[in-house]
mmCIF file of the N, C-alpha and C atoms, coordinates in Angstrom:
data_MODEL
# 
_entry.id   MODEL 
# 
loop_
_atom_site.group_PDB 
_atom_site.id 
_atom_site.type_symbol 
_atom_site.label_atom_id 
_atom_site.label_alt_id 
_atom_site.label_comp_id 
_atom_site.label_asym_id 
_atom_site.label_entity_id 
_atom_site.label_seq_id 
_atom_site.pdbx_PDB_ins_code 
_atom_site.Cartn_x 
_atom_site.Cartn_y 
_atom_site.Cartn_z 
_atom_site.occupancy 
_atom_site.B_iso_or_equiv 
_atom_site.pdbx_formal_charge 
_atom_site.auth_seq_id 
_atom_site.auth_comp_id 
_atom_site.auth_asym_id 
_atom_site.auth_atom_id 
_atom_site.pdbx_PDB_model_num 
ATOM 1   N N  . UNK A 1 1  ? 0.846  -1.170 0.000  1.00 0.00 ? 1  UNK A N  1 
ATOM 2   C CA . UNK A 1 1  ? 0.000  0.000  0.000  1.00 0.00 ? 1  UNK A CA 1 
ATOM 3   C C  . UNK A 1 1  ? 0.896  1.239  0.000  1.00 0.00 ? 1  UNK A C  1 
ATOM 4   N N  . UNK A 1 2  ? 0.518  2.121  -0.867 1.00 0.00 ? 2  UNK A N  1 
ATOM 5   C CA . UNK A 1 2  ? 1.321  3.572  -0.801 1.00 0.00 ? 2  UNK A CA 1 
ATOM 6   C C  . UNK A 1 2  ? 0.747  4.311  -0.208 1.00 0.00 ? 2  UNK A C  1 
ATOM 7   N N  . UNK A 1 3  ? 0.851  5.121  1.226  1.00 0.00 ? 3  UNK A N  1 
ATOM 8   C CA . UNK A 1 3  ? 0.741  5.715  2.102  1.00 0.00 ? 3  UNK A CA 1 
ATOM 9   C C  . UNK A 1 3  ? 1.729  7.109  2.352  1.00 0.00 ? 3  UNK A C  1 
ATOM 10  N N  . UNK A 1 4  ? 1.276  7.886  2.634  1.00 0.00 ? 4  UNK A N  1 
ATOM 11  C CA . UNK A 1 4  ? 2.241  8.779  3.206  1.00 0.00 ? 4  UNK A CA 1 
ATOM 12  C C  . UNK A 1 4  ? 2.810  8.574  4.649  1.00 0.00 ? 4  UNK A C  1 
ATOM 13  N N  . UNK A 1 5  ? 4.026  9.145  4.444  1.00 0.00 ? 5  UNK A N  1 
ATOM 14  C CA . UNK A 1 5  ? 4.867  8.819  5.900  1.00 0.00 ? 5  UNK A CA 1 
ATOM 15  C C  . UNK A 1 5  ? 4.395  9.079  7.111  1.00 0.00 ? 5  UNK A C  1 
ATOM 16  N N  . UNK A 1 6  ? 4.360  8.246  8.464  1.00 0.00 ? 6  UNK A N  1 
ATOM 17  C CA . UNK A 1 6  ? 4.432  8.826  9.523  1.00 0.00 ? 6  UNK A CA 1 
ATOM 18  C C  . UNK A 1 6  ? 6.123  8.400  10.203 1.00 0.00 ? 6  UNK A C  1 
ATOM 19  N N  . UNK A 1 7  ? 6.153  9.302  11.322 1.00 0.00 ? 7  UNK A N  1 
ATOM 20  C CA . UNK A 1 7  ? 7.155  8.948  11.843 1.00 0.00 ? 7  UNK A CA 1 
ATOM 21  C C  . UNK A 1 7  ? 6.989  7.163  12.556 1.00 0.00 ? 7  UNK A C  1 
ATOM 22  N N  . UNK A 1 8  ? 5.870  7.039  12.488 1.00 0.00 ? 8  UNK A N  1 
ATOM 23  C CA . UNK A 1 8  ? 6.689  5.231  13.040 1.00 0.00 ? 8  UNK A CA 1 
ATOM 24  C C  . UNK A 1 8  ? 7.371  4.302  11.644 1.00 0.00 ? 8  UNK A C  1 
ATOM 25  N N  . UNK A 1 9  ? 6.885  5.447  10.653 1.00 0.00 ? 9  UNK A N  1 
ATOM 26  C CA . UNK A 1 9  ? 8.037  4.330  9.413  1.00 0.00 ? 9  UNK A CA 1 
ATOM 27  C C  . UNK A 1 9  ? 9.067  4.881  9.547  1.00 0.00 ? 9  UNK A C  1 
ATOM 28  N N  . UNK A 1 10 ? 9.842  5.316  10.297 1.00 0.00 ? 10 UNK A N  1 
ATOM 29  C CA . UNK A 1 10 ? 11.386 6.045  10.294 1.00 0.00 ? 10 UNK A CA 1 
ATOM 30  C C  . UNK A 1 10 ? 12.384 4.655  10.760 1.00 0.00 ? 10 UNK A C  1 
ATOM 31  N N  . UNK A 1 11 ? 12.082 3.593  10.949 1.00 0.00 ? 11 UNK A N  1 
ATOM 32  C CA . UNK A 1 11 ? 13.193 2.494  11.065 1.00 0.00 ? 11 UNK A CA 1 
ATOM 33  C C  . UNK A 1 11 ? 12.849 1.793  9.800  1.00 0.00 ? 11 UNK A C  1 
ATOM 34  N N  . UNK A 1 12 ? 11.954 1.823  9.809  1.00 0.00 ? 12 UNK A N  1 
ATOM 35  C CA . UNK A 1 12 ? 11.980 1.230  8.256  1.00 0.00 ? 12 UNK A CA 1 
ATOM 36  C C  . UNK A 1 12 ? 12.279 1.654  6.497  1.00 0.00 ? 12 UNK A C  1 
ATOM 37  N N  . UNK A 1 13 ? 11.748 3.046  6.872  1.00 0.00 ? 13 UNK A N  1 
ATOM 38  C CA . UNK A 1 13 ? 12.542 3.962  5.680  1.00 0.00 ? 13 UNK A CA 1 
ATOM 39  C C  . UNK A 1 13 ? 14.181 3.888  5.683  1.00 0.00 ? 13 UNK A C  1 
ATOM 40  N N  . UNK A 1 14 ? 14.617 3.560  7.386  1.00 0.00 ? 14 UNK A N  1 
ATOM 41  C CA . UNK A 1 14 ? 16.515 3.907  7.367  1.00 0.00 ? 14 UNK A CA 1 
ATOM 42  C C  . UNK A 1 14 ? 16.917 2.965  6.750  1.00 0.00 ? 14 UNK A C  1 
ATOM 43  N N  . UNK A 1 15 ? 15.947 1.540  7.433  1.00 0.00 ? 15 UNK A N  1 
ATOM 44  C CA . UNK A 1 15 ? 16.277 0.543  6.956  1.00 0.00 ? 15 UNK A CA 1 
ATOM 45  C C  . UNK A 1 15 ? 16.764 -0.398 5.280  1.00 0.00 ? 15 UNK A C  1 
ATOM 46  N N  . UNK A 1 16 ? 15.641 0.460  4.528  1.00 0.00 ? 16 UNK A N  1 
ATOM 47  C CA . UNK A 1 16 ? 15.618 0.556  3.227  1.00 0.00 ? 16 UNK A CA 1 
ATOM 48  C C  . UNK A 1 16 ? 16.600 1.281  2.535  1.00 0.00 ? 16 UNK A C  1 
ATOM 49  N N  . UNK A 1 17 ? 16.503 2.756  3.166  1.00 0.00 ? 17 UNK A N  1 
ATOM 50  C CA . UNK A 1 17 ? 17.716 3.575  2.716  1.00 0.00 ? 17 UNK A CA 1 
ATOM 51  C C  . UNK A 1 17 ? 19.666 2.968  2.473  1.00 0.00 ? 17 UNK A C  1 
ATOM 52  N N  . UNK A 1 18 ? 19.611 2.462  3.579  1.00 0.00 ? 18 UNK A N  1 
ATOM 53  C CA . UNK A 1 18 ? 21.195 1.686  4.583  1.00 0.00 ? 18 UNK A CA 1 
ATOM 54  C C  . UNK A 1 18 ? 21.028 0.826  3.643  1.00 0.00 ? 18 UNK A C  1 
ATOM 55  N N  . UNK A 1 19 ? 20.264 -0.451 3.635  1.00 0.00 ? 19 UNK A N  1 
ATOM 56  C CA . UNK A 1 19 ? 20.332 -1.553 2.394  1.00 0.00 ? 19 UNK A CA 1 
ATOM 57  C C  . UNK A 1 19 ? 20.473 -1.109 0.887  1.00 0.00 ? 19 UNK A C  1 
ATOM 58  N N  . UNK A 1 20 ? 19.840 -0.501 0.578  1.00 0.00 ? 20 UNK A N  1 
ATOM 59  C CA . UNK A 1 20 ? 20.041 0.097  -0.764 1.00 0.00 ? 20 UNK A CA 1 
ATOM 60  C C  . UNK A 1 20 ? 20.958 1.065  -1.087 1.00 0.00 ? 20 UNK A C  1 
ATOM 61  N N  . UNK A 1 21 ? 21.444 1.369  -0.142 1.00 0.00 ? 21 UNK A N  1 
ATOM 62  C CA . UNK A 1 21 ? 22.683 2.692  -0.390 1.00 0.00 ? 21 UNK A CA 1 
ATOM 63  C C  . UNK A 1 21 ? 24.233 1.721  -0.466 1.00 0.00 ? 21 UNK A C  1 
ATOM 64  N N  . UNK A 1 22 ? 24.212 0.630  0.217  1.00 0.00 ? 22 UNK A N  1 
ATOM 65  C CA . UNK A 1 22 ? 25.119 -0.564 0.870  1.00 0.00 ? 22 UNK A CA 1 
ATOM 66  C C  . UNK A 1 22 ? 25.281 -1.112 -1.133 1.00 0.00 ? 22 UNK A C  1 
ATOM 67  N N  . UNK A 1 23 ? 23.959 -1.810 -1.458 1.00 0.00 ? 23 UNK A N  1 
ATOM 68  C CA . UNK A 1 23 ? 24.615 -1.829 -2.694 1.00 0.00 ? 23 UNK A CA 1 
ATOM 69  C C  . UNK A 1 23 ? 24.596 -1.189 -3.845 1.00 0.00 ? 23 UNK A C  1 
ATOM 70  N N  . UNK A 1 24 ? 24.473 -0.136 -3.742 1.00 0.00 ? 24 UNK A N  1 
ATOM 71  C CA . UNK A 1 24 ? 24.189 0.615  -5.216 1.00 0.00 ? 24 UNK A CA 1 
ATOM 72  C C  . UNK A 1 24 ? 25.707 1.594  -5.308 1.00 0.00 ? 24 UNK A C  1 
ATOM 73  N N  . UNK A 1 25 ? 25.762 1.910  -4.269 1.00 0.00 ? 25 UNK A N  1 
ATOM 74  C CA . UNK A 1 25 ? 27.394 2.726  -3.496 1.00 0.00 ? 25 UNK A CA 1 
ATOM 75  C C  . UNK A 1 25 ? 28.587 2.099  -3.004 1.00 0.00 ? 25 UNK A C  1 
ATOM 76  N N  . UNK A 1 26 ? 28.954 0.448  -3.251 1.00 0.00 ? 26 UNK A N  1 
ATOM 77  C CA . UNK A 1 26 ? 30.172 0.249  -2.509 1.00 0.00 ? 26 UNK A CA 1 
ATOM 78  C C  . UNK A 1 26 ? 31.457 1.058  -1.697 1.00 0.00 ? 26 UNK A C  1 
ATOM 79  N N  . UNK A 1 27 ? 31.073 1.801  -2.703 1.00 0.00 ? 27 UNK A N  1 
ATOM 80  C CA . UNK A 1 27 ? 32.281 2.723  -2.621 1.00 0.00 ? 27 UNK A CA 1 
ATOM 81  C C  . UNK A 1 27 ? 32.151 3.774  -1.531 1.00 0.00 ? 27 UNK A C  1 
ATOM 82  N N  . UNK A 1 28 ? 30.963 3.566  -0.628 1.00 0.00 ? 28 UNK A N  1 
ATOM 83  C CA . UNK A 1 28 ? 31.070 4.822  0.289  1.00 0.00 ? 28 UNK A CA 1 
ATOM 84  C C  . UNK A 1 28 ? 31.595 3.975  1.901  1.00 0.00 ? 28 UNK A C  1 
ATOM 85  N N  . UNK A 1 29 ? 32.331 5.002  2.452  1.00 0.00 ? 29 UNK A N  1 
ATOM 86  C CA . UNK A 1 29 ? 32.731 4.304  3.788  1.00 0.00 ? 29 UNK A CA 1 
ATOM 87  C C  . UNK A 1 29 ? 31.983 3.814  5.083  1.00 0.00 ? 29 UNK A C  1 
ATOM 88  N N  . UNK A 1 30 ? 31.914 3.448  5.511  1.00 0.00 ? 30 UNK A N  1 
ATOM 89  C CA . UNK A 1 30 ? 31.121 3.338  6.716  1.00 0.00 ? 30 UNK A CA 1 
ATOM 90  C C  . UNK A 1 30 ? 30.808 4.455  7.033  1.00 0.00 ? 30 UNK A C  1 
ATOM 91  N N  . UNK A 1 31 ? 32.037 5.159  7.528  1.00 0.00 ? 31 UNK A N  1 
ATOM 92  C CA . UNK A 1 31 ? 31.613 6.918  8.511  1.00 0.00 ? 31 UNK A CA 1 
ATOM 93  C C  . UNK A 1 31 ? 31.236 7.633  7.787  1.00 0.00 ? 31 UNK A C  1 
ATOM 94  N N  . UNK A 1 32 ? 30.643 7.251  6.733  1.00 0.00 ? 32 UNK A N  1 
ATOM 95  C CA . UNK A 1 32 ? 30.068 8.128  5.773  1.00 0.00 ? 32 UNK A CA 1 
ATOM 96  C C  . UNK A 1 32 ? 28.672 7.340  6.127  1.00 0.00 ? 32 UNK A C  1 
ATOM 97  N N  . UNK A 1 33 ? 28.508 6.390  5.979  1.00 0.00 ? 33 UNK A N  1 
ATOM 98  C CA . UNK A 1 33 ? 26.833 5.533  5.954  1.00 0.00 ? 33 UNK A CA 1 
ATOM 99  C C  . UNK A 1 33 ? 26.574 5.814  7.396  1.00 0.00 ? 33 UNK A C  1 
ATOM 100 N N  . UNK A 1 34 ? 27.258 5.959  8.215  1.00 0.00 ? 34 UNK A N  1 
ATOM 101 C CA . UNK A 1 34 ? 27.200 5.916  9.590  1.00 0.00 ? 34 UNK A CA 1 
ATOM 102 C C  . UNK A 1 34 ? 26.109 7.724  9.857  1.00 0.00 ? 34 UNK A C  1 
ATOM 103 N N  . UNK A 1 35 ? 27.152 8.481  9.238  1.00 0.00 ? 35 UNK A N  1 
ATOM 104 C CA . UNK A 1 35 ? 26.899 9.921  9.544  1.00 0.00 ? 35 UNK A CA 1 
ATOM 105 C C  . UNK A 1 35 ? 25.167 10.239 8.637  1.00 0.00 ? 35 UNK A C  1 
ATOM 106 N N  . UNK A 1 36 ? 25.676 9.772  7.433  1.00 0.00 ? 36 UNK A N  1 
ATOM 107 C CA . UNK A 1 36 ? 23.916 9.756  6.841  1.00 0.00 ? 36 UNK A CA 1 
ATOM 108 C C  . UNK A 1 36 ? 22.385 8.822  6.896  1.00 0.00 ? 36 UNK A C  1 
ATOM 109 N N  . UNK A 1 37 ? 22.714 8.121  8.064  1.00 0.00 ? 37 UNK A N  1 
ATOM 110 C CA . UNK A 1 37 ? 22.155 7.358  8.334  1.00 0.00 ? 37 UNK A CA 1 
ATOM 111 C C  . UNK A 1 37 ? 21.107 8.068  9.504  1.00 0.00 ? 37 UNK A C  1 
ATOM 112 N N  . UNK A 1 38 ? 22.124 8.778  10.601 1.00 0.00 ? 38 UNK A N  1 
ATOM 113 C CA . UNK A 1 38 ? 21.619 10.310 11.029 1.00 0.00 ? 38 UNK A CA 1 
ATOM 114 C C  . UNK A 1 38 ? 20.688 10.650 10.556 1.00 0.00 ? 38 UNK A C  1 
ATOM 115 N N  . UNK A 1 39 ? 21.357 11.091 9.341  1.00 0.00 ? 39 UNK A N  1 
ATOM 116 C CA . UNK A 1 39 ? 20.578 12.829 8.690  1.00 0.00 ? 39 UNK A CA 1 
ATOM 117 C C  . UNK A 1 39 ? 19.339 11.842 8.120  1.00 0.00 ? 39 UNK A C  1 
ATOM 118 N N  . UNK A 1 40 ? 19.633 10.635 7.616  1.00 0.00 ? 40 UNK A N  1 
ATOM 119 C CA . UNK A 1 40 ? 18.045 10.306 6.894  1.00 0.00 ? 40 UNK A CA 1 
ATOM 120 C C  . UNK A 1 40 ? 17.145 10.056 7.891  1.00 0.00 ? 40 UNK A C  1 
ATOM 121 N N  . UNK A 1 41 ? 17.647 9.679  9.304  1.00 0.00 ? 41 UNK A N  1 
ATOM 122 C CA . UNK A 1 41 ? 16.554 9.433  10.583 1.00 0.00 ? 41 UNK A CA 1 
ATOM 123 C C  . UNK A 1 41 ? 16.483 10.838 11.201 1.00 0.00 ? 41 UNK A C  1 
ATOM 124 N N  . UNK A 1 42 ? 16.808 11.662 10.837 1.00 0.00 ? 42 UNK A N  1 
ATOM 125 C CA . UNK A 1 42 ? 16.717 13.015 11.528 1.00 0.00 ? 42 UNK A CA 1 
ATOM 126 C C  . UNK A 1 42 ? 16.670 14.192 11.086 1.00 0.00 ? 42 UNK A C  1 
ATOM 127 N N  . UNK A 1 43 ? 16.661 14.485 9.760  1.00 0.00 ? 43 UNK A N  1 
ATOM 128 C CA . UNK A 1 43 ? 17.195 15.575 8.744  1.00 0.00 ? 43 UNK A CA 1 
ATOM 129 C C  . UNK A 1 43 ? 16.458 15.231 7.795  1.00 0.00 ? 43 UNK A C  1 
ATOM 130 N N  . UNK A 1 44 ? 16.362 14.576 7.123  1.00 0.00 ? 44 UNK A N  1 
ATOM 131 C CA . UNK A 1 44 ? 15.998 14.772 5.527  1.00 0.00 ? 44 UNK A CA 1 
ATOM 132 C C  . UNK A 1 44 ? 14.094 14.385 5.771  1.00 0.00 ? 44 UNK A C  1 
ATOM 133 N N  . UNK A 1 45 ? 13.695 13.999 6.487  1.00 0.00 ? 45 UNK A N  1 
ATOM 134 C CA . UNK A 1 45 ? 12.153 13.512 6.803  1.00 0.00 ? 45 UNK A CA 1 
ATOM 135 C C  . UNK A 1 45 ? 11.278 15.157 7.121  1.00 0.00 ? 45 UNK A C  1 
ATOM 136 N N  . UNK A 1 46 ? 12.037 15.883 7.542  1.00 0.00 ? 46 UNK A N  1 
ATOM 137 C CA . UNK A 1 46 ? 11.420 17.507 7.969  1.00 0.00 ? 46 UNK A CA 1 
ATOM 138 C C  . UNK A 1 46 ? 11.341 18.094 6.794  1.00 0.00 ? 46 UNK A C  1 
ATOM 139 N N  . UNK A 1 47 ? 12.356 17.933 5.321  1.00 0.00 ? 47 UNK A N  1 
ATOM 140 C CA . UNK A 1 47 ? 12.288 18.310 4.364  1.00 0.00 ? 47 UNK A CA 1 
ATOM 141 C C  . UNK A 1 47 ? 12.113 18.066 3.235  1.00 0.00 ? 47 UNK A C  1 
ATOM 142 N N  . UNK A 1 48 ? 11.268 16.655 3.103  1.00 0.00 ? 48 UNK A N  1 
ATOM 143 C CA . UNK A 1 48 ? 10.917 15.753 2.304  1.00 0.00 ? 48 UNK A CA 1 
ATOM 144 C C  . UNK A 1 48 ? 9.425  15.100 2.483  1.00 0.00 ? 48 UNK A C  1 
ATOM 145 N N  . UNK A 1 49 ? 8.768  14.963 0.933  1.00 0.00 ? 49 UNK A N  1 
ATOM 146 C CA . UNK A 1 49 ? 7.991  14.445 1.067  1.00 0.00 ? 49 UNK A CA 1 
ATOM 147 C C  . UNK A 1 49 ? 8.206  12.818 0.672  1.00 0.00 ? 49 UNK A C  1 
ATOM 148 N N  . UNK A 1 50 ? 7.723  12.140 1.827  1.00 0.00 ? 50 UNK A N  1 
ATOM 149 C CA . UNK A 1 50 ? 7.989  10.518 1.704  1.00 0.00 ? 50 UNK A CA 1 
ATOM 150 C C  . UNK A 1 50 ? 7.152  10.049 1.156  1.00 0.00 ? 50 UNK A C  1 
# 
């Protein structure tokens, strides 16, 4: 079902995000997935429509 976001999908949006960023990006470092992993659970949801 396509729904608009509430905040109780915020582990599951990271979740999706982290998996799909893991393989589409090899090339990014951890402390990089680490630090935007943050901003997508904390930052980018205030300025985005999900």
């Amino acid at each position: 079902m396509i729904r608009p976001y509430t905040d109780q999908d915020t582990d599951a949006v990271v979740s999706i995000w982290r998996a799909t960023s893991e393989v589409a990006h090899p090339f990014l470092s951890e402390a990089f997935l680490a630090a935007e992993t943050e901003n997508v659970r904390n930052v980018y949801p205030k300025f985005a429509e999900i």
